[in-house]
C-alpha positions in Angstrom: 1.0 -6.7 -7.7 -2.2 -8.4 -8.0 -2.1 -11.0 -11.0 -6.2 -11.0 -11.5 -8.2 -8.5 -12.8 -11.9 -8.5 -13.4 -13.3 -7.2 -16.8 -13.9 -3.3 -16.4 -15.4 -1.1 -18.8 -13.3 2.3 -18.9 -16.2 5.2 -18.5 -14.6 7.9 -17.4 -15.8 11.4 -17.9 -15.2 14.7 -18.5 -14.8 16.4 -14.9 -14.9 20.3 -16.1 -17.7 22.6 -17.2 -17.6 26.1 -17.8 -20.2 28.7 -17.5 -20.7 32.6 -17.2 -20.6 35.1 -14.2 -20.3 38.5 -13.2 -17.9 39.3 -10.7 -18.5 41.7 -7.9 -17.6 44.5 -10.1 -20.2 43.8 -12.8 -18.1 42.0 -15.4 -18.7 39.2 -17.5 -16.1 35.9 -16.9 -16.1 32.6 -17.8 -14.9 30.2 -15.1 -14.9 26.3 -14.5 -17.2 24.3 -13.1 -16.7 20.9 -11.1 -18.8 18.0 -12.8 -21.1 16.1 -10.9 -23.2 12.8 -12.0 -25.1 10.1 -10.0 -24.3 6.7 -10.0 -25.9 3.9 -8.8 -24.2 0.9 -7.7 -25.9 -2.5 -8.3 -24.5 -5.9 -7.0 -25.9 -9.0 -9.0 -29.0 -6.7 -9.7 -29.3 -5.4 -6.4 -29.4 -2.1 -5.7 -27.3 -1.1 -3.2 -26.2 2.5 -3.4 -26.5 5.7 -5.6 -22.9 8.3 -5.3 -22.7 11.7 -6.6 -19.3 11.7 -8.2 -17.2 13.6 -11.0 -17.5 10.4 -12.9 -12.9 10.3 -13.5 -12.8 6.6 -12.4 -16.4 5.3 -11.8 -14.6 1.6 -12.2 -12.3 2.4 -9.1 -14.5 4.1 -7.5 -17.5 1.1 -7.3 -14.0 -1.3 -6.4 -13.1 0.7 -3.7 -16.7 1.0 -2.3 -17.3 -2.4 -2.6 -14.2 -3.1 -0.2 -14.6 -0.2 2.3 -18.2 -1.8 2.9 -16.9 -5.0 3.2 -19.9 -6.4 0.2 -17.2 -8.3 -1.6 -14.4 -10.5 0.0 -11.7 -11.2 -2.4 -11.0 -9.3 -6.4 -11.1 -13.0 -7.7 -14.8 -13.4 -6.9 -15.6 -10.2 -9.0 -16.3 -11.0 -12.8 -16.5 -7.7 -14.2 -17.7 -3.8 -13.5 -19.4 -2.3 -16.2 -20.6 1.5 -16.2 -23.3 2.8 -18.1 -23.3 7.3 -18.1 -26.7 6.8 -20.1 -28.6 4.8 -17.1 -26.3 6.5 -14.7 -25.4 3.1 -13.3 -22.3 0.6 -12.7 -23.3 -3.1 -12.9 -21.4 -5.4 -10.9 -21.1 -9.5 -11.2 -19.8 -11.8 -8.9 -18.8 -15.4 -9.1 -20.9 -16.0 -5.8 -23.1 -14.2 -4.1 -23.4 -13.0 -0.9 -26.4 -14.8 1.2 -27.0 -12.5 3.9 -26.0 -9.5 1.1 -29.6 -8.0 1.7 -28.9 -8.0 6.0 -25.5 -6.4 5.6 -26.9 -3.5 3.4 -29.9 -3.0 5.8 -28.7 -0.6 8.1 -27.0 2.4 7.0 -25.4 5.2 8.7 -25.3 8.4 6.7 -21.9 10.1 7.3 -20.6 13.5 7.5 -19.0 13.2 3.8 -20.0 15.5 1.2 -22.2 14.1 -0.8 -23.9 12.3 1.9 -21.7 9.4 2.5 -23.2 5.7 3.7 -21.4 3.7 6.1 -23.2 0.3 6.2 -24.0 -1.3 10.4 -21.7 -4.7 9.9 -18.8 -2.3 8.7 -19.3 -0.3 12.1 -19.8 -3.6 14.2 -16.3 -4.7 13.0 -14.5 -2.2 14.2 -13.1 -4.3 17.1 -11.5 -6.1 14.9 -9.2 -3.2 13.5 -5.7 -2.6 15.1 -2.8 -0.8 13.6 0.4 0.5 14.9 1.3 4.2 14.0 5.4 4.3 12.2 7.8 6.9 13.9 7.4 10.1 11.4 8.7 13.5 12.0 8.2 17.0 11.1 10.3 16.7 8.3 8.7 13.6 6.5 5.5 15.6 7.6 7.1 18.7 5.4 8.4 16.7 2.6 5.2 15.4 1.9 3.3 18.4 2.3 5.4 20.1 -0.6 5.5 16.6 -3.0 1.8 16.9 -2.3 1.3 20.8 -3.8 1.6 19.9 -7.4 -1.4 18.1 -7.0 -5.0 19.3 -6.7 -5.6 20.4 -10.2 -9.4 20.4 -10.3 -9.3 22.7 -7.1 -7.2 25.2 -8.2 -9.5 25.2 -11.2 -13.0 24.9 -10.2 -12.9 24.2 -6.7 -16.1 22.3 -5.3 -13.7 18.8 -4.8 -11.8 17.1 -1.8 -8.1 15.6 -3.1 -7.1 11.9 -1.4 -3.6 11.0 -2.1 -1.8 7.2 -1.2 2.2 8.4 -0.3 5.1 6.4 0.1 7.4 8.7 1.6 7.5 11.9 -0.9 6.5 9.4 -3.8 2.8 10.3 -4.4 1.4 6.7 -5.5 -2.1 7.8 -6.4 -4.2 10.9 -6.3 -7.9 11.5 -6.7 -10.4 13.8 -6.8 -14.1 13.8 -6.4 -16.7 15.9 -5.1 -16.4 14.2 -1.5 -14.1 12.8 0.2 -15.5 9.5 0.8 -15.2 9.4 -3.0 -11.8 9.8 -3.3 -10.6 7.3 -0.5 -12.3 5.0 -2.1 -11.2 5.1 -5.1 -7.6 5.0 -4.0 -9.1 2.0 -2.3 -10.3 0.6 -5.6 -6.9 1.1 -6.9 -5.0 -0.9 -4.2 -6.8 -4.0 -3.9 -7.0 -4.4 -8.3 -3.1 -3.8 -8.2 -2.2 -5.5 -5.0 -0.3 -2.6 -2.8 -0.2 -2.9 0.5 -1.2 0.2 2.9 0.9 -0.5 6.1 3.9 1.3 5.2 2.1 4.1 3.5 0.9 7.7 4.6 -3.3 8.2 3.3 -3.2 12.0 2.6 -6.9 14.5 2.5 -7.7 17.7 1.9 -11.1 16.9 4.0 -11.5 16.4 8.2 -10.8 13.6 9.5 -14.3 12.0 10.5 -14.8 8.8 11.7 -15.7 7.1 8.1 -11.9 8.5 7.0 -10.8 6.5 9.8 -12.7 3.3 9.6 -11.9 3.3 5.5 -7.9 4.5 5.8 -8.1 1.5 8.4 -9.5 -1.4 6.4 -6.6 -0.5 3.6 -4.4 -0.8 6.6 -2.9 2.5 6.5 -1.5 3.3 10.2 -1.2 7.2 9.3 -3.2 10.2 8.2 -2.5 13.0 7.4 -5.1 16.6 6.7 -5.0 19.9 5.8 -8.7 19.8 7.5 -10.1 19.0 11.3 -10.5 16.3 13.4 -14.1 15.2 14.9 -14.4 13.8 18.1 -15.1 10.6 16.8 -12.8 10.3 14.9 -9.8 11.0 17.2 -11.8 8.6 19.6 -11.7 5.9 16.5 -7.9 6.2 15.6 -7.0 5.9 19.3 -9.0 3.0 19.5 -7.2 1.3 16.0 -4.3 2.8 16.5 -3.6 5.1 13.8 -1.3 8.0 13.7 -3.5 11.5 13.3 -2.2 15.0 11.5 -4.3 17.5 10.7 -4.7 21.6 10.1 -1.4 20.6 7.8 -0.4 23.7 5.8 3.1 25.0 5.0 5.2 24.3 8.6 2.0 24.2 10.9 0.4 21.0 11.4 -1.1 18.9 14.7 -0.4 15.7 16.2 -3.8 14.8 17.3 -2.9 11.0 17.9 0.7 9.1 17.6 2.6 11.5 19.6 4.7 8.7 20.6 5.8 7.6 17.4 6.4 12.0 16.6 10.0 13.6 16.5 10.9 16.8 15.0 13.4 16.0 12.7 14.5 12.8 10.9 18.0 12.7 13.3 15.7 12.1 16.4 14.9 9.0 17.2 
């Protein structure tokens, strides 16, 4: 477990709304609605980002982000997060600033992620860099997951609208979040890891969404070697988890599921080895 953490405020918000509808045979219903807010990220008073997000942990959330994109090296250096709903903004100080903080944040890649995710050009430079190996798993780890992970997904079954990212250790579901895209979620759980210290690379990073290439690159730099879907795979993101070496499931549902990448390290049941 990590021994430091930086101040945080705790500004986390309600996620459901309701509102009126009339149903395809003319009657009057209430039903949920997913929230939504923008939040804009500023590091040392610069601006780097604005998220639309359900606003449950804006404090892991603007961690998490901050890691994935590769803005802020260590947890130590961070002094404190601080979210304000009434500017719609999270205010992060460091220790030390970045000096090249304005070059790394120059060129962005918008990703496929709801929510029109951001992918910043030194992240996808140091891809290179990123090699994992893929553990042996089998259909029935594959299964036992699957049904630890359909207790889960409570704003879905209620609203709808959100994507559900889960950290599992075997059945044990370590963290699950939702947000309104996925990008939001992983990097949350992301958030979550580094201020608590838990290592990925015995872990399994669960998504309701596809596996794009930023899912890759992000499950990758928390050192998770497997993923796991009830979505599809894009192109790019097959090519990206060959080329790290992470093991790839998707269309996950009940007893069907693929092996896209990691066949090698596949069995169907725990007894073969």
């Amino acid at each position: 477990m990590a021994d430091y953490r930086p101040k945080m405020s705790n500004a986390g918000i309600h996620r459901l709304h309701t509102t009126t509808v009339v149903d395809e045979n003319g009657e009057s219903r209430e039903v949920s609605l997913t929230g939504e807010r923008p939040l804009t990220i500023y590091l040392n008073t610069i601006e780097i980002v604005t998220l639309m997000t359900l606003g449950a942990q804006p404090e892991l959330l603007t961690l998490g982000y901050l890691r994935n994109q590769g803005l802020v090296d260590k947890l130590d250096d961070i002094e404190s997060i601080q979210v304000d709903w009434d500017v719609e903004a999270v205010a992060v100080t460091t220790r030390t600033a970045k000096d090249n903080i304005e070059a790394l944040t120059s060129r962005r890649t918008v990703t496929s992620g709801c929510g029109q995710g951001t992918m910043f050009g030194h992240v996808m430079d140091s891809l290179s860099e990123l090699k994992l190996t893929c553990p042996s798993f089998s259909a029935d780890s594959i299964y036992a997951a699957l049904k630890a992970l359909t207790e889960y997904n409570e704003m879905y079954k209620q609203a709808g609208a959100v994507h559900g990212c889960a950290l599992c250790d075997g059945t044990d579901i370590l963290m699950f979040v939702e947000d309104v895209g996925r990008h939001n979620a992983v990097d949350a759980i992301s958030g979550w890891m580094w201020l608590n210290g838990i290592k990925g690379h015995d872990k399994v990073f669960y998504t309701t969404g596809r596996l794009t290439s930023e899912m890759v690159i992000k499950v990758a730099q928390m050192q998770v070697p497997l993923l796991l879907s009830r979505s599809g795979v894009t192109e790019m993101g097959l090519k990206l988890a060959q080329q790290i070496g992470i093991g790839m499931v998707a269309r996950a549902k009940g007893k069907h599921f693929l092996v896209y990448n990691g066949i090698e390290a596949f069995s169907q049941s725990e007894t073969v080895s």
